[in-house]
C-alpha positions as CSV (number, residue, x, y, z in Angstrom):
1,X,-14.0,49.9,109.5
2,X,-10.8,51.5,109.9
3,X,-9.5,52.9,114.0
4,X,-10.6,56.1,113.1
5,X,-14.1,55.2,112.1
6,X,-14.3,52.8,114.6
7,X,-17.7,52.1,116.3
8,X,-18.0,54.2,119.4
9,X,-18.2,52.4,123.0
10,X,-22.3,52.4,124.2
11,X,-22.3,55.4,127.1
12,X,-22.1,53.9,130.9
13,X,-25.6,54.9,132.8
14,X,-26.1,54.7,136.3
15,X,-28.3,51.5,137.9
16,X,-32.2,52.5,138.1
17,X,-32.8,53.8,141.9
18,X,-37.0,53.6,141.1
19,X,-37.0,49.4,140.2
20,X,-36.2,46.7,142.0
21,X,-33.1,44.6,141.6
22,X,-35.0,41.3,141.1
23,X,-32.2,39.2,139.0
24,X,-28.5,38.7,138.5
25,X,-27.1,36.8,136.0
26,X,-23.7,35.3,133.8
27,X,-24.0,33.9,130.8
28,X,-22.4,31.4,129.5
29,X,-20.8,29.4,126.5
30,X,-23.8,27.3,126.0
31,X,-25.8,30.1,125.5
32,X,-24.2,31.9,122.2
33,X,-25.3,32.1,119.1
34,X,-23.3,31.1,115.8
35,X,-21.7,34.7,116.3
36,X,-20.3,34.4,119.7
37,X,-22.7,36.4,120.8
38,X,-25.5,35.3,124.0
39,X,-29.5,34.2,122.0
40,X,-31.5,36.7,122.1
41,X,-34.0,34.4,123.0
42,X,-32.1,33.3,126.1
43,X,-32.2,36.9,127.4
44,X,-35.7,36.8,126.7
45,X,-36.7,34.0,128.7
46,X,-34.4,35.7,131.7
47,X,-36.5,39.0,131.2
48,X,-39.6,36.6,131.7
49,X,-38.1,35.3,134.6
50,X,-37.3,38.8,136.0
51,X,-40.2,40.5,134.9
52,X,-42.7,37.7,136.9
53,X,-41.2,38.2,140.3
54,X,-42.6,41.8,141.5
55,X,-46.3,41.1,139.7
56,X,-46.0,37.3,141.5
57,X,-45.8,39.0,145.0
58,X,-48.9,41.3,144.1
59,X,-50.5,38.7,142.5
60,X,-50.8,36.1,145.6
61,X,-51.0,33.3,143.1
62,X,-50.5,31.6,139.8
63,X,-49.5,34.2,136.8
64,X,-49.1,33.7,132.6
65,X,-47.1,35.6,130.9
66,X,-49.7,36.7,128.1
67,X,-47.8,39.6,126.0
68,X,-44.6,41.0,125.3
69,X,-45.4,44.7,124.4
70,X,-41.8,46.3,123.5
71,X,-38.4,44.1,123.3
72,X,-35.2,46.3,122.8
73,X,-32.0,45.2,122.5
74,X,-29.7,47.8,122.8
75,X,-26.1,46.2,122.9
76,X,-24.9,42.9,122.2
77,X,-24.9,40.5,125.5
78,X,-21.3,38.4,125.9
79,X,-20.3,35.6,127.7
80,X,-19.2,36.6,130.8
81,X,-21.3,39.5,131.3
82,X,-23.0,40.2,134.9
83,X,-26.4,40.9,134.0
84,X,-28.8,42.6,136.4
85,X,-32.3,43.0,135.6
86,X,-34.4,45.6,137.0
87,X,-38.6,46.0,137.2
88,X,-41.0,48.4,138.0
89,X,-44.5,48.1,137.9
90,X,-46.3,50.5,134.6
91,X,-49.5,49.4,134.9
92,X,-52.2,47.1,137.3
93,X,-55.6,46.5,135.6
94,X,-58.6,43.9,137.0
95,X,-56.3,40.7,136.3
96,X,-53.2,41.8,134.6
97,X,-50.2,43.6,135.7
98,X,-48.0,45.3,132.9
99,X,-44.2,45.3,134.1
100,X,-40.7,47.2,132.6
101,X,-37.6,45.5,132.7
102,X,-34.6,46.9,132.3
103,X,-31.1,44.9,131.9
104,X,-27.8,46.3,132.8
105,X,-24.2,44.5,132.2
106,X,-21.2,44.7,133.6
107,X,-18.7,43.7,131.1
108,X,-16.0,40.7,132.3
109,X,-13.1,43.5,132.0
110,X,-14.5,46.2,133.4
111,X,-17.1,45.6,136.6
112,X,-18.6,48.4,138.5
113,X,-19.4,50.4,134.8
114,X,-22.8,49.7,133.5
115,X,-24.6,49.7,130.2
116,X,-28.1,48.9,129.4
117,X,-28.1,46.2,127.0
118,X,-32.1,45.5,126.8
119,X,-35.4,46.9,127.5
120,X,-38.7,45.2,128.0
121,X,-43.0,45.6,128.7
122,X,-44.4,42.4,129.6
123,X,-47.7,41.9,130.8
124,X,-48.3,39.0,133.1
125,X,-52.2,37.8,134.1
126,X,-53.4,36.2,137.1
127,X,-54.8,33.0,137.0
128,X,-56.5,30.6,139.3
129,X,-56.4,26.7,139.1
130,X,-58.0,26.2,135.5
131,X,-55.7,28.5,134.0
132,X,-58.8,31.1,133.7
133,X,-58.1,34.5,134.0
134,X,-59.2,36.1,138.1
135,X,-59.2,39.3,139.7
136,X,-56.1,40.6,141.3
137,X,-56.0,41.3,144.9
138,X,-57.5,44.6,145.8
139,X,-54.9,46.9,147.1
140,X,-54.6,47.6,151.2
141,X,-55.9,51.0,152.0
142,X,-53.3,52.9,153.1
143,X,-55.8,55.2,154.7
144,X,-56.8,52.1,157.2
């Protein structure tokens, strides 16, 4: 590609003000793939991570991780990068809660400007001692 055909920077967003800030991360060297660039399987197993802690917290108890509806990635992830991952619940059914996680980088070089690098459903399902499927928690009335 030539400087004038360049690829075009991905657009700065703003941080999600409707999801919770449940995870900030860097990674690192040991991380990269063949390319220089971070797994995309390690940024998987960090949306898992973030993606478990709001259902968890409704839950009261044990969780699985039982699908992965939609995986994006967006932009590439770099060493260096301070990742924040954001959740909101999408969904709460008898045992399973379905979650959507969105990650945000800050490049090394320029902190405080945002891009969304990844985007992710996950659905998580309670589970009690056996590993069997139980019913969530009913929600408090907030009429009470």
């Amino acid at each position: 590609m030539s400087a004038t055909t360049s690829a075009k920077a991905p657009p700065q967003v703003d941080l999600p003000s409707d999801q919770e800030l449940v995870l900030k991360v860097i990674p690192m060297p040991a991380d990269c793939n063949a390319n220089g660039d971070i797994f995309g399987g390690w940024v998987m197993a960090q949306v898992d991570l973030a993606g478990s802690v709001v259902p968890a917290r409704y839950a009261g108890g044990r969780m699985a991780t039982v699908a992965v509806n939609e995986f994006v990635f967006k932009q590439p992830v770099r060493v260096g990068d301070i990742l924040s991952f954001f959740a909101k619940l999408t969904r709460i059914g008898r045992t399973s809660i379905t979650v959507k996680v969105e990650v945000y980088a800050e490049r090394f070089r320029s902190q405080g400007k945002y891009i969304k690098v990844t985007e992710a459903s996950v659905t998580y399902v309670a589970i009690d001692d056996a590993g069997q499927p139980r019913e969530l928690p009913k929600p408090a009335d907030p009429s009470h």
